[in-house]
C-alpha positions as CSV (number, residue, x, y, z in Angstrom):
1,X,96.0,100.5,93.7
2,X,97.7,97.2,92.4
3,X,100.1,97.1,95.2
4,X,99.9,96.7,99.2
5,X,101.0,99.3,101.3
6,X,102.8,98.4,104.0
7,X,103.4,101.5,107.0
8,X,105.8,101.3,109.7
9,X,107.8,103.8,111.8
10,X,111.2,102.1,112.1
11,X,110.8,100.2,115.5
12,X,112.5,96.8,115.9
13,X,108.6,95.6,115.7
14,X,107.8,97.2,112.4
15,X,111.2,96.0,110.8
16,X,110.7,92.6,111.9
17,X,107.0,92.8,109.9
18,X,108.6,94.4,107.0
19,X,110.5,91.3,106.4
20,X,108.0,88.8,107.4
21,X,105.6,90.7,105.0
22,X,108.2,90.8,102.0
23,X,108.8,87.1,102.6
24,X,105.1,86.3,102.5
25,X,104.1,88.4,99.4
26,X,107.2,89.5,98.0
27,X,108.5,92.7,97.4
28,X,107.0,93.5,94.0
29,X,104.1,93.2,95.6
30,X,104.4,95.6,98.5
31,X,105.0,99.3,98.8
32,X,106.8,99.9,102.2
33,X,106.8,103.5,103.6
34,X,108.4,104.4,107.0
35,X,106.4,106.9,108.0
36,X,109.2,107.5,110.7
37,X,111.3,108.7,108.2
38,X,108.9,109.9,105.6
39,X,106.1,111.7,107.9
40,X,104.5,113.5,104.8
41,X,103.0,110.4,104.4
42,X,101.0,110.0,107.5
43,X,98.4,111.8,106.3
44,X,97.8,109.6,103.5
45,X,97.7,106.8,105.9
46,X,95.5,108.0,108.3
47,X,93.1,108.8,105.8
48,X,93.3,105.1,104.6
49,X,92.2,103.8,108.3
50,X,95.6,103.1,109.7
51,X,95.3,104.5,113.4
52,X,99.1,102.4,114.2
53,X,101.9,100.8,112.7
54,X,103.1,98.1,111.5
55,X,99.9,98.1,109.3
56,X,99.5,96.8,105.6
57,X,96.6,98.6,103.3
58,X,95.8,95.5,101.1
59,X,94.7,96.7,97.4
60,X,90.9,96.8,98.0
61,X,91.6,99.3,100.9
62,X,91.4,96.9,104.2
63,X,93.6,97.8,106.9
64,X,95.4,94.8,108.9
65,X,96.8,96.4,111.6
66,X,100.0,93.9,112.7
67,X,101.7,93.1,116.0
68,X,100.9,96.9,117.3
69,X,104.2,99.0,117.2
70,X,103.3,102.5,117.9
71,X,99.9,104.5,117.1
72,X,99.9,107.4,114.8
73,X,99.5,110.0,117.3
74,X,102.7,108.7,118.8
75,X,104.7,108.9,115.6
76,X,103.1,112.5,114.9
77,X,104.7,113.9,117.8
């Protein structure tokens, strides 16, 4: 993985951190993937550590969970 992942689930707090985290590292940098709207993913990101969003997977696999949005259980149900 070259790229950062950033996972959010569409809240006013994740979409604020989406822009702050495009601003900081740009966007050919980051992946972003609403798991709100795209829930096949949350799989993916559970298995990478993420236990809530906003969180950015950094592209030696550490988790930095931002500003805490919603959990993953939440956006599962």
């Amino acid at each position: 993985m070259n790229k950062s992942i950033f996972y959010h689930a569409g809240c006013p707090v994740c979409i604020s951190a989406e822009h702050d985290i495009i601003n900081l590292v740009g966007s050919e940098n980051v992946e972003i993937v609403n798991i709100g709207e795209n829930q096949s993913r949350i799989q993916e990101a559970e298995s990478a550590g993420v236990e809530s969003v906003p969180a950015l997977l950094t592209p030696n696999g550490n988790i930095l969970h931002i500003n805490f949005g919603a959990s993953l259980i939440d956006v599962k149900s």
